[in-house]
N, C-alpha and C positions, 0 to 999 in steps of 0.2 A: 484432470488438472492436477500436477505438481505444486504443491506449496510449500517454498522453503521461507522460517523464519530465521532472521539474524539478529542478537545482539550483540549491539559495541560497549563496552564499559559498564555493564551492569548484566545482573543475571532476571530473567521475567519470571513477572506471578504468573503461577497458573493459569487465573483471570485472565491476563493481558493475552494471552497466548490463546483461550477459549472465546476471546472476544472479535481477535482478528482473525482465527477462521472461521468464525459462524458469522462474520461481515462479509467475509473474501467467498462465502459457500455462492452471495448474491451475485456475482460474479458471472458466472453462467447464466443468469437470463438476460444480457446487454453482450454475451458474444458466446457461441455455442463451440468453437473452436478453441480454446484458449488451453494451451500447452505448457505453461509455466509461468508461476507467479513466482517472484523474491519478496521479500519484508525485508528491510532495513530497520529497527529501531535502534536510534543513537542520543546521550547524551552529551549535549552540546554546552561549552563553558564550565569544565569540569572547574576549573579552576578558582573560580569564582562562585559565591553563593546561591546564585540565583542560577539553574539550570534549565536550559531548555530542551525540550524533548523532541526529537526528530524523527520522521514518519517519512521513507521512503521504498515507492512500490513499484516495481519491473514488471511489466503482464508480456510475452512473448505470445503470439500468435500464428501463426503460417505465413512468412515473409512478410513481418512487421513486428517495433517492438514501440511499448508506451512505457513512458518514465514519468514520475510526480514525485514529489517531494513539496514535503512540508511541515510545520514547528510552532510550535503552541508551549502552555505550559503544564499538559498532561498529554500520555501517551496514545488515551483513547479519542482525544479533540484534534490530534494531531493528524492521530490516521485515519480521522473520521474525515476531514478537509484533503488528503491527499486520495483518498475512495473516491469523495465527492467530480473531484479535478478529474478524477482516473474513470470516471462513468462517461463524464462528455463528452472526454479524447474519446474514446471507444464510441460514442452514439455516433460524433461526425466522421469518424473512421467509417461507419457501418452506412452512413447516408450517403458518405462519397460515394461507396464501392455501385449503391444500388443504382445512383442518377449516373 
């Protein structure tokens, strides 16, 4: 499994970077195929004081891709709600295929 992270507008902690791959590692037990993951983390309303934080994730698999996205007011609640999203597309992906 491929894991590229991105960020837009800001540079990441250590932390954040050792958080979303030791989340993303879980990743492999809900699809055993999975060829490439993206990370998006973006700051949203730069302009403005109050910033939001954006959590967007690409999982590529063998002729299929899932997309999530989602925005909270930290980065780890953010990506933790688009993982979340990003487990079920994958379960009912995985129930389709078997019924």
């Amino acid at each position: 499994m491929n894991v590229n992270i991105q960020t837009v507008r800001f540079n990441p902690d250590v932390r954040l970077t050792e958080y979303v791959n030791r989340k993303l590692d879980k990743l492999q037990t809900f699809h055993d195929r999975i060829i490439k993951v993206d990370v998006f983390l973006k700051l949203d309303n730069v302009v403005h004081t109050i910033k939001d934080k954006i959590a967007e994730i690409r999982v590529q698999i063998p002729r299929y891709q899932f997309f999530v996205k989602a925005s909270s007011k930290s980065f780890e609640e953010s990506f933790d709600n688009a993982l979340e999203s990003l487990v079920n597309q994958i379960k009912r992906k995985k129930e389709k295929q078997i019924a």
